[in-house]
C-alpha positions in Angstrom: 128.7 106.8 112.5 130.1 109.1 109.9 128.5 110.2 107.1 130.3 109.6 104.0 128.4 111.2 101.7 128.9 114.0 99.8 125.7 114.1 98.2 122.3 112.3 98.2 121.5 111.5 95.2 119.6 108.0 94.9 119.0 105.1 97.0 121.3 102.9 95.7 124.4 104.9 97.3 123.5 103.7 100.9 124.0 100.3 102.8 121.6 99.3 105.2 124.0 101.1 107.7 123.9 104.3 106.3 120.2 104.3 106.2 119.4 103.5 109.7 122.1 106.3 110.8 120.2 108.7 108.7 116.7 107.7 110.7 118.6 107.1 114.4 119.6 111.1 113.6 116.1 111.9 112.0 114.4 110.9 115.3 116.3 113.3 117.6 114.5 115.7 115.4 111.4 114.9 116.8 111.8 116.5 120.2 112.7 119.5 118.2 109.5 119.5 116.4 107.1 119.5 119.7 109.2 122.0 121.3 107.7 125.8 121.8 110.3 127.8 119.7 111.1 125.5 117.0 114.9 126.4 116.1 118.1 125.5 116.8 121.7 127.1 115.7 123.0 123.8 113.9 123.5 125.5 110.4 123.6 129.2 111.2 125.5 131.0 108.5 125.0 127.7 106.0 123.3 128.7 103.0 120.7 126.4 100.9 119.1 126.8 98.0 115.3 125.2 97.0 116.0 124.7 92.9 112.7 123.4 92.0 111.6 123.0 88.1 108.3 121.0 89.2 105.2 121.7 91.1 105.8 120.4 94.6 104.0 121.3 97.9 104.8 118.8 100.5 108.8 118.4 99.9 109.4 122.0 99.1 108.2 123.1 102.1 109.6 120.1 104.3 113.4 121.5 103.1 112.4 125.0 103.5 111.0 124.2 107.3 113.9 121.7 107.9 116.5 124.3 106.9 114.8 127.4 109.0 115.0 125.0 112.1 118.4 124.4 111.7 119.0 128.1 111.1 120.2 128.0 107.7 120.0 130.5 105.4 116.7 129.2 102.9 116.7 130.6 99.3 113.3 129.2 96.7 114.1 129.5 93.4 111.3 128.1 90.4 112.5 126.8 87.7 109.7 129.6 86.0 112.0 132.1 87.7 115.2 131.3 86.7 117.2 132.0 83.7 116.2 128.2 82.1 113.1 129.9 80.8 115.2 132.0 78.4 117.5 128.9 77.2 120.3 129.0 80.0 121.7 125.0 80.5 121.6 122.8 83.4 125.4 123.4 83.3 125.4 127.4 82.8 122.9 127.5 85.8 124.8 125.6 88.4 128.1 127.4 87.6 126.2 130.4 88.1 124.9 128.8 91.4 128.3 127.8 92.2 129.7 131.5 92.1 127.2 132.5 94.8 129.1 129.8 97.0 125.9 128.0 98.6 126.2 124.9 101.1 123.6 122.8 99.6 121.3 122.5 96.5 117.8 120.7 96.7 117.1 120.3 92.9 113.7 118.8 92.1 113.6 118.3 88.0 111.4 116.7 85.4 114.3 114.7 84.0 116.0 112.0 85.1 119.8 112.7 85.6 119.6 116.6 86.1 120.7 116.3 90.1 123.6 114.1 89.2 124.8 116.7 86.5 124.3 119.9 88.8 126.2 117.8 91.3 129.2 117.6 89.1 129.2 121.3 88.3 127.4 123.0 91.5 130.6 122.8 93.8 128.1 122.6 96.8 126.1 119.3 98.2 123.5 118.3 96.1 120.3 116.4 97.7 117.7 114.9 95.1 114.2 116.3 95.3 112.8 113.8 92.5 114.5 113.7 89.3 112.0 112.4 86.4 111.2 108.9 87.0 114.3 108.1 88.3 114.5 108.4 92.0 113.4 110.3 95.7 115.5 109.4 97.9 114.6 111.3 100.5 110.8 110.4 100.3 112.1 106.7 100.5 114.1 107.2 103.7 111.1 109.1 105.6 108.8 106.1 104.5 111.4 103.8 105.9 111.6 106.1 108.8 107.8 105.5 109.4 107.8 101.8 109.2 110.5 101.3 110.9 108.3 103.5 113.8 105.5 101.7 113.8 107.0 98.1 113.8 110.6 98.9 115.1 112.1 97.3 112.6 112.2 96.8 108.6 113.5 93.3 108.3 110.9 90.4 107.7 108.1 93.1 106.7 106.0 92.3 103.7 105.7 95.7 102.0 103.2 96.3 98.8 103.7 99.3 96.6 100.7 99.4 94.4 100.0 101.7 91.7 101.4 103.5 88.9 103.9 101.9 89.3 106.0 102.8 86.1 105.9 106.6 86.4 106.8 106.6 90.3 110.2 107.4 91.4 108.7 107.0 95.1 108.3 103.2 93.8 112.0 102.7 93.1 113.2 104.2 95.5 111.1 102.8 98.1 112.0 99.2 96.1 115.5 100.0 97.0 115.3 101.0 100.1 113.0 98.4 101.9 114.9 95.7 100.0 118.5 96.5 102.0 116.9 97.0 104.9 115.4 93.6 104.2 111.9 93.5 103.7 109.9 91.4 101.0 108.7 94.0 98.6 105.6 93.5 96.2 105.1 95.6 93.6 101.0 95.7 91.9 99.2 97.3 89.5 98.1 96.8 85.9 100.3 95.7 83.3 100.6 98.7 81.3 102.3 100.1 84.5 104.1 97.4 85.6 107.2 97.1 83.9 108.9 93.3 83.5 112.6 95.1 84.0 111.3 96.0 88.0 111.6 92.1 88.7 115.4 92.6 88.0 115.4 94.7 91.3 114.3 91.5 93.3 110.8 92.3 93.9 107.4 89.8 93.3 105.3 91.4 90.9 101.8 90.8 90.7 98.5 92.0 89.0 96.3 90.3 91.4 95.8 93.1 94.2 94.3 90.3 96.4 97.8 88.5 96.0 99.9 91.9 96.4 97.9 92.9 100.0 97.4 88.8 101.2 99.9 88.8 104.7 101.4 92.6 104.1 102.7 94.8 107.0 103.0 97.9 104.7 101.0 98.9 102.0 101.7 102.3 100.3 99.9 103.4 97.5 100.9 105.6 94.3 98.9 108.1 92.6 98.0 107.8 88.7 100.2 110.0 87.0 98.2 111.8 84.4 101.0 114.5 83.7 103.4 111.7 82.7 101.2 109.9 80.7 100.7 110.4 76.7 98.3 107.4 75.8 95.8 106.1 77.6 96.9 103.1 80.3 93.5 101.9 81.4 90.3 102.4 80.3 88.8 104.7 83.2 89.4 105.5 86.6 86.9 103.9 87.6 87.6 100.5 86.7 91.2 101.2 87.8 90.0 102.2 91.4 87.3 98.9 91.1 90.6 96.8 90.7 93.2 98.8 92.5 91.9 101.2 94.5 92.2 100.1 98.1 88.9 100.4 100.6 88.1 99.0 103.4 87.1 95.8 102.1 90.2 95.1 100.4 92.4 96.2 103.1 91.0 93.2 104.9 92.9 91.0 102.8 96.2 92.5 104.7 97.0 91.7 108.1 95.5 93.3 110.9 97.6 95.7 112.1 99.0 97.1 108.7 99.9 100.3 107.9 99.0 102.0 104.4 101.0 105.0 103.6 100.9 107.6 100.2 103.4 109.8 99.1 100.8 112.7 97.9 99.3 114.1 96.2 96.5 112.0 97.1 93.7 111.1 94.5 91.0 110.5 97.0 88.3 107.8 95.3 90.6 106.6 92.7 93.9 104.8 93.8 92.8 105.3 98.1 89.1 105.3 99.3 88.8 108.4 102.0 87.7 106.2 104.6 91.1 104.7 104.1 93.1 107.7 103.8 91.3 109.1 106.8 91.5 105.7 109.4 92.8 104.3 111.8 95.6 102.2 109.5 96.5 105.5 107.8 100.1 107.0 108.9 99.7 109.4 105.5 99.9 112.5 108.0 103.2 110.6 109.9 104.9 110.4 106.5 104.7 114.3 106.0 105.8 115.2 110.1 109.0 112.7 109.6 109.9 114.6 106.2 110.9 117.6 107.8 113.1 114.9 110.5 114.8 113.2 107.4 115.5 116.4 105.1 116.9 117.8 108.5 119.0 115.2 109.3 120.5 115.0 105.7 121.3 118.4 105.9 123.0 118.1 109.0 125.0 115.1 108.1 126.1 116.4 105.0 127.5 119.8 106.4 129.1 117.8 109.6 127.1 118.9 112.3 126.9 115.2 114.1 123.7 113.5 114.9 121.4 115.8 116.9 120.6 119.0 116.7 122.6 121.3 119.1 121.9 124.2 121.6 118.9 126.9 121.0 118.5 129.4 118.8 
């Protein structure tokens, strides 16, 4: 199927179609990943550039170890190390960008909208690292990738995202995602993070955690974010993690064999008891191995190098 794309900016851009061509071509990365010498010529001579202007650990590295494998030419640039610090714009630092003629741009940014702009001034393809509270698309495809593992297929799933929910891009773009894919998606939390406009989107909202997990397939769990936060949203973590935090008890409540996933960072004892994070329902550790599959197989698909990887390095 061909990719008709020129940049991935948000989940609403794909159909159904286009997101299960971007996991069939994610899973021939898998081989890749077990194999000796990890490395393949796919992108040799393609040059992409890590813009990052937020902390990240997990999907920094996943584009930087995606890109290496392909052979591409991997560039890390901090928004602390660029020229933003001194007062250059968005704009003035992706026509610089575009002068150096890269392939791709990764841009991870605290506000929402700043991919969308670099991709209309960059010249290269832009892929969405998280913008804001806006979206991740690529963190909702590998958590669609992992589901879709486990149960071979999306449709009919019950999936509950429970959290903060307001604050999460992971939450609507995960929302997105599993809905065109066709899964019932439940969104939970309290109601100072769970914002009326989300029902709009098609999804059952609930405060009742009991009600959010009762029959689900999927649960995946967002971390409180502090750093986004300028009042106080509930009274202590404690009593959030009494009513929301998922332990073993309350995990009972979904079906047997369900899955519970997190996008990280993890606050262990607050939103995910360890003994969850750590068992046997866990596929946390799955969701980060398929990251480097997806971020590889957007950058392949976006440069035109078909559906697997090709030859060895």
């Amino acid at each position: 199927m061909k990719f008709n794309h020129r940049h991935v900016l948000s989940m609403e851009q794909f159909s159904a179609a286009d997101i299960h061509a971007v996991l069939d071509t994610a899973e021939n990365f898998l081989e890749l990943n077990s194999r000796e010498i990890k490395k393949v010529p796919t992108l040799r001579g393609r040059a992409v550039i890590n813009f990052f202007f937020e902390p990240s650990t997990r999907t920094r590295t996943s584009f930087e170890i995606a890109g290496k494998r392909l052979s591409a030419d991997m560039l890390n640039l901090s928004g602390s190390s660029s020229s933003v610090v001194k007062g250059e714009s968005l704009v003035d630092t992706a026509l610089t960008l575009r002068s150096m003629n890269p392939d791709i741009v990764v841009v991870r940014h605290s506000h929402a909208g700043a991919p969308h702009l670099m991709a209309r001034h960059v010249g290269a393809h832009v892929i969405n690292a998280g913008d804001g509270q806006h979206q991740h698309p690529t963190q909702g495809l590998l958590d669609l990738m992992t589901v879709r593992q486990r149960f071979g297929q999306i449709e009919g799933l019950k999936v509950a995202i429970v959290g903060d929910i307001l604050h999460s891009r992971v939450a609507r773009s995960d929302l997105i995602g599993f809905q065109k894919c066709g899964a019932e998606v439940w969104l939970c939390g309290p109601p100072t993070l769970l914002p009326p406009e989300f029902a709009r989107f098609g999804a059952r909202m609930t405060y009742n955690l009991e009600e959010a997990l009762t029959g689900a397939h999927v649960i995946i769990l967002l971390r409180v974010q502090a750093e986004r936060m300028n009042s106080a949203f509930f009274p202590t973590a404690r009593e959030y993690s009494q009513r929301y935090g998922l332990n073993s008890e309350k995990l009972k409540w979904a079906r047997k064999d369900a899955v519970v996933m997190h996008p990280g960072p993890m606050n262990r004892g607050v939103e995910i008891d360890p003994s969850v994070a750590d068992g046997a329902h866990s596929l946390i550790l799955r969701q980060v191995e398929n990251g480097v599959s997806v971020r590889a197989a957007l950058m392949m698909m976006l440069l035109g190098g078909g559906d697997r990887p090709r030859g060895d390095a």
